[in-house]
N, C-alpha and C positions, 0 to 999 in steps of 0.2 A: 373415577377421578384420575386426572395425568399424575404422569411422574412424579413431574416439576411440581404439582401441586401439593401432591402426596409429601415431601419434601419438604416443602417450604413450611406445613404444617407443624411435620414431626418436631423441625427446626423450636418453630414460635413457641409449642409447648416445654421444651429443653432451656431453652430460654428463659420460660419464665416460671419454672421449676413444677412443671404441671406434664411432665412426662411419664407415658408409659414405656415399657420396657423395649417393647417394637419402635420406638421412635428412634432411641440410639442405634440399634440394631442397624433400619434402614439407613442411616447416616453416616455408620461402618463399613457399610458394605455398598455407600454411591460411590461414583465415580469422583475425583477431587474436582474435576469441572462444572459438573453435577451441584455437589457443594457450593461451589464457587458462585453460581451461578444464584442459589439460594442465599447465601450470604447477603448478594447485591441486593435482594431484595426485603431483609430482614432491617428493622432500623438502626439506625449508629448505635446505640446502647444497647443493644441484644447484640451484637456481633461478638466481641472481645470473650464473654463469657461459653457462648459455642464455641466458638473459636480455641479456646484454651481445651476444652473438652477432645480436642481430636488427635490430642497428641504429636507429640514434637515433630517426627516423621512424613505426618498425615498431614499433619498443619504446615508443613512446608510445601507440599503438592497441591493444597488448594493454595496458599500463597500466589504459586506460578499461575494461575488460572485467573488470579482478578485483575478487574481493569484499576487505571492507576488513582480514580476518583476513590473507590471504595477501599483500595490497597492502603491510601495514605488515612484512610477516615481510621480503618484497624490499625491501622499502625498508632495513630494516637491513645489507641488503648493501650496501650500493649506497652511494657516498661523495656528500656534499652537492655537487660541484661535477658529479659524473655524473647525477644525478639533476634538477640545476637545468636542466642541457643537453637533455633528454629532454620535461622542460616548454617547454622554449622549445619544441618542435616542437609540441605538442600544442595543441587547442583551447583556448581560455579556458577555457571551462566544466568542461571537463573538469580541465583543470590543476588550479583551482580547490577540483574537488573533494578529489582528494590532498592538493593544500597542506592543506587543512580537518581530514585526520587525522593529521596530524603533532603532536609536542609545539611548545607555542608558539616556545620558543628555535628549535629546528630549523627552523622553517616561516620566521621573522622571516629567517635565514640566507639558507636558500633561495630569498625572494624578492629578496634584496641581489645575489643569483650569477645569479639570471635575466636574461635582458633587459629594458632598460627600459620599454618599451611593452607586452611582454608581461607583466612583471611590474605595471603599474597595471592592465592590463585585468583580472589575477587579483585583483588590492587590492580593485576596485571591486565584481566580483560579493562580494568573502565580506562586505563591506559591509552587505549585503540578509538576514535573515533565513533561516536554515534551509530554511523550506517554503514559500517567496515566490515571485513570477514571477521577479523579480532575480536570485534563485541560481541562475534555471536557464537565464537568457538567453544566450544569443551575441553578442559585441559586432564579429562577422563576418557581414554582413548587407548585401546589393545596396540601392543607393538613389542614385537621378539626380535630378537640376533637372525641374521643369516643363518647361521651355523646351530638355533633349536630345532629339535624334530618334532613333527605333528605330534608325537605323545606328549610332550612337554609344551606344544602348543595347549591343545586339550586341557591337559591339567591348568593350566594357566586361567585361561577361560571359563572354567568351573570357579576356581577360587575369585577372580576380577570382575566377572560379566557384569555390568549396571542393566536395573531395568529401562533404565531413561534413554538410553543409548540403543539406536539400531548396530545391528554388531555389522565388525571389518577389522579385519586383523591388519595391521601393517607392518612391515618389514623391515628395520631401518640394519645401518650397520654399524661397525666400532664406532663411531665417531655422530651418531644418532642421526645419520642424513637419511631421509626416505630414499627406500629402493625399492620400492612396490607395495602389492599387498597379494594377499592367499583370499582365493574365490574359497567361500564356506562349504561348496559340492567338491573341488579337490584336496581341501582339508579332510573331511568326513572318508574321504574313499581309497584314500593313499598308506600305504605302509608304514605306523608307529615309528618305525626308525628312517622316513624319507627323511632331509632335513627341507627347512621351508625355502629354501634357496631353489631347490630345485621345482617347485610349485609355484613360484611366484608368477604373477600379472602387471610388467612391466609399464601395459599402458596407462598411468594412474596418473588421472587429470587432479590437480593440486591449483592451492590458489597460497597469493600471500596475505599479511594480515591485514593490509591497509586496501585490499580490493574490494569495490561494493560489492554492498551484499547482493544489488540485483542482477549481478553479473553473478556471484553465485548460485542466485535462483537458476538464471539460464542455463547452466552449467547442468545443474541436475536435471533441469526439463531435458535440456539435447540429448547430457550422454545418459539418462534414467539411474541416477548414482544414488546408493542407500545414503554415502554418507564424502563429505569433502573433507580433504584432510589440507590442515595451514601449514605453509612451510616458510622458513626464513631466508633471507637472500644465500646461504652456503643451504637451502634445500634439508635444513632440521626439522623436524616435524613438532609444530606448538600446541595444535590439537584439530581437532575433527568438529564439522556441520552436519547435523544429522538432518536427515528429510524431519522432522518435527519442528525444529529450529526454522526448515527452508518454507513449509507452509505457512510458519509467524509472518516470518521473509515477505514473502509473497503478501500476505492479507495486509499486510504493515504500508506496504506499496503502493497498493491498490486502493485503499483509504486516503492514502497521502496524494496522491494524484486527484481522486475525485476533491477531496475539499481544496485543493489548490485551485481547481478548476473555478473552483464558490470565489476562491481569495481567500481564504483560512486554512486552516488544519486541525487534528485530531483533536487536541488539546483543548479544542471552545467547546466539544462534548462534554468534557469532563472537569474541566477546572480552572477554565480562562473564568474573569470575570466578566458584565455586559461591558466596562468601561475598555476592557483590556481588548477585547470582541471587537468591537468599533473601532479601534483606533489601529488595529490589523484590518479591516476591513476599506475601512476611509479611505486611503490612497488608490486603490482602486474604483475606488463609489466615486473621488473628485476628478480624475481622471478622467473616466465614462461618460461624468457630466459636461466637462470641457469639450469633449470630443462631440458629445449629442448637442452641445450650444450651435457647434458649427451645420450641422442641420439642422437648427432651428431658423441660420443664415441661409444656407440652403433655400428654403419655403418659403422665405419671408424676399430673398430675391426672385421669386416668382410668382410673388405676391397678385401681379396684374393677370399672368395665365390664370391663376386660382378663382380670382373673382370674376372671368370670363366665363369658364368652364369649374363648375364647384364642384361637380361629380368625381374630379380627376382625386379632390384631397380624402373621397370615399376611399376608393382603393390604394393609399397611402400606408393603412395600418395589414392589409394585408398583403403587399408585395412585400413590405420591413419585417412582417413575422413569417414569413413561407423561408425568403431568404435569410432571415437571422437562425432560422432553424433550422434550414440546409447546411450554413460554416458550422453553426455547434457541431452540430452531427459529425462534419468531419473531424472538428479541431480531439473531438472525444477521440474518434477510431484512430488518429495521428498519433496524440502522446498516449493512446495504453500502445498503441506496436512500437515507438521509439523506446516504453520502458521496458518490451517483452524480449524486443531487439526484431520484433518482424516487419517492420519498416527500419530500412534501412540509409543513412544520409550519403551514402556511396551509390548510392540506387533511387535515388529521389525520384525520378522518372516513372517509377512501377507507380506508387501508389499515387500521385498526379494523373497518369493515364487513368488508372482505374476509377478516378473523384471526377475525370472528365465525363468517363463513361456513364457514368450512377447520375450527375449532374444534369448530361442533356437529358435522358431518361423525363427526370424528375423536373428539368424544366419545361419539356414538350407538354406533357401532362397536365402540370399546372398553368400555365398557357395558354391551352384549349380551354381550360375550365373557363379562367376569367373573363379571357378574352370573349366567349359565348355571353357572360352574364353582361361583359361591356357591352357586346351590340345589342342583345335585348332591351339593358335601360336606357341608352342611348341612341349608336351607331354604328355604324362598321370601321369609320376613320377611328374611333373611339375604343372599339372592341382591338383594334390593330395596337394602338397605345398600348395600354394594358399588357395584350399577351405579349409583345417584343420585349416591351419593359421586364415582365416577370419572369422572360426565359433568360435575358440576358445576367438581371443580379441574381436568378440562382445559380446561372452557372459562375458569375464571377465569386460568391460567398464560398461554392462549393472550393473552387481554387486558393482563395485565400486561407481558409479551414485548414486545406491541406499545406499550401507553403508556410504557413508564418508559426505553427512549429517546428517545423524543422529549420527553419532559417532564425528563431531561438536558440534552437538547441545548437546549432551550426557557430553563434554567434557568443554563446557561453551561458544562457541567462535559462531557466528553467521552464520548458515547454509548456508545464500543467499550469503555473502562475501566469504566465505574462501572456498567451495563446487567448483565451477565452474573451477578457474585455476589449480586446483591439481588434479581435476579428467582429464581432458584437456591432461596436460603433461603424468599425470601418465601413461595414458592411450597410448599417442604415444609411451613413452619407451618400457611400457612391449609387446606392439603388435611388436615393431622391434624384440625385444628379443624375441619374440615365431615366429615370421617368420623364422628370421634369425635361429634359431636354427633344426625349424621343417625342414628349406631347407639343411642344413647340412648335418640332418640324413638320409633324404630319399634318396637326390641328391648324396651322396659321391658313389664312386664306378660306378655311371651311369654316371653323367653329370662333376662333380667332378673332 
């Protein structure tokens, strides 16, 4: 039997007071994501009572592990003054993020039954922006004087270490402004009485609180950073991003872009309603349709070539899905490098060249295909239609794909959203119009 199964089992007997002793045991000793993950799938009235069994600590770590659908269903269990208790154990940030989906009354509660230091440190991150460095800092962060020595370093870091926290010691001075940080291999290997002044790693890339957060993804992908430290415009240090935080970062991102791509977001997974669904979606769905009306004008002014030559509206549905799946394809690989930063809108040029190259490629190829199938069922004036037709709108999709995000993003408006339905239509009209045209001139006089 799996893990997960084994789990979810031990879970349902604890639950519903039919447990043996090995059940708790293995539910001790999962992982709190592990947990988390069985929770999700335990029903809303079994939850609160395991739940309650894992201890204040414990039940704050699988907390950080759920998604926000099942987060809020436990939380309806769970009475404001048990749940405030549950946050004091937990990290800031993490805290933070719960409080964030609560209704305002409940939350304003919540943080009055917290402790006080815990509860300012949660006040200050939801302070910050959504998708900030600020929302996503830790205000649980190592930092000594110039003038400590590694022995008092040491000690320090015995008594303080978090396990939540990738360690980085940092440096500040009188006046708490960062002045670097101490590499953990010349801590360890230096003389008890060196002071940290003289160890320090000047080059220490820092962000402030209002920088997105995907610019501090990038940050640790380039310079490989355990952790990012936020600093204030006089350069005070407010707290640190740890790589744990930066892979949320990331998955958080990369979700968000793909459903923007749909026209939605994360949120219709878990707790939009269908009416709420739709009426996020619609503007886009009517949009499409206006846009596809006009080649429906398209077809219907070349009504008379159609009913001359009827074979031509055969190959209609496959020039419009070779080339609608050519611009996808690009519009995809555009907005993930403009969010990774490897397309670059200073450099638009690179990856344009490159969607030409991949483009003729992929239009010679399908070209020949058709183009073969047209003079078989046809003719050769006919087979020529066809393959012109289908090299030319892949290669225009592929280029469209490629500019009309970045000439969003150039423009202000969001690559992932607004990219996908305009390259889509765009793309069906002008391939009818370069069909329909290209069949006009060859065909008149022969087929005509």
């Amino acid at each position: 039997m799996a893990e997960d199964d084994r789990l979810l089992h031990a879970a349902q007997r604890l639950a519903t007071a039919e447990a043996e002793p090995a059940d708790a045991e293995a539910l001790r000793e999962a992982h709190p994501a592990d947990v988390a993950h069985v929770l999700q799938h335990l029903d809303p009235g079994e939850r609160p009572a395991l739940f309650r069994s894992l201890g204040l600590e414990r039940a704050g770590d699988v907390l950080s592990e759920l998604d926000d659908h099942t987060l809020l269903e436990l939380i309806r269990g769970l009475d404001d003054l048990e749940l405030s208790r549950i946050l004091d154990q937990m990290p800031a940030e993490h805290a933070a993020d719960v409080v964030d989906e609560l209704p305002t009354e409940q939350a304003e509660k919540i943080l009055d039954l917290m402790e006080e230091e815990k509860s300012e440190e949660v006040q200050g991150i939801l302070e910050h922006p959504d998708e900030s460095a600020g929302r996503h800092m830790s205000p649980d962060f190592l930092a000594l004087p110039e003038t400590a020595t590694v022995e008092t370093a040491i000690q320090h870091i015995r008594r303080s270490m978090s396990e939540e926290h990738a360690f980085e010691l940092y440096v500040v001075d009188d006046h708490e402004h960062l002045v670097g940080r101490v590499p953990l291999r010349r801590l360890l290997v230096a003389d008890p009485r060196t002071p940290l002044a003289a160890l320090l790693d000047h080059e220490l890339v820092s962000v402030r609180p209002e920088t997105d957060r995907e610019e501090v993804a990038r940050l640790v992908a380039k310079y490989a950073l355990v952790s990012v430290p936020v600093v204030d415009e006089q350069n005070r240090l407010l707290g640190a991003i740890s790589q744990d935080d930066v892979i949320d970062i990331v998955q958080a991102e990369a979700s968000e872009d793909i459903f923007r791509l749909a026209g939605s977001d994360a949120a219709e997974l878990e707790r939009r309603t269908p009416y709420e669904i739709a009426l996020l979606r619609l503007p886009w769905v009517l949009t499409t349709l206006l846009i596809e009306l006009f080649a429906g004008w398209v077809i219907h002014a070349f009504d008379r070539t159609l009913a001359q030559v009827i074979l031509l509206a055969s190959f209609i549905p496959v020039i419009q899905a070779i080339s609608g799946n050519t611009g996808l394809q690009a519009v995809t690989m555009v907005v993930r490098g403009l969010a990774t930063g490897q397309v670059q809108l200073s450099r638009w040029w690179e990856p344009l060249r490159r969607q030409a190259q991949t483009s003729s490629i992929l239009g010679v190829v399908c070209a020949v295909v058709v183009g073969t199938i047209g003079l078989l069922w046809h003719s050769p004036a006919f087979g020529l239609v066809v393959a012109v037709s289908m090299f030319i709108s892949v290669n225009l999709s592929g280029l469209a794909g490629t500019l009309i995000p970045m000439l969003s993003k150039r423009l202000g408006f969001d690559p992932a959203t607004s990219s996908a339905p305009f390259v889509a239509t765009l793309v069906d009209v002008t391939g009818l119009v370069i069909y329909f045209s290209i069949g006009l001139v060859v065909l008149r006089g022969t087929l005509l």
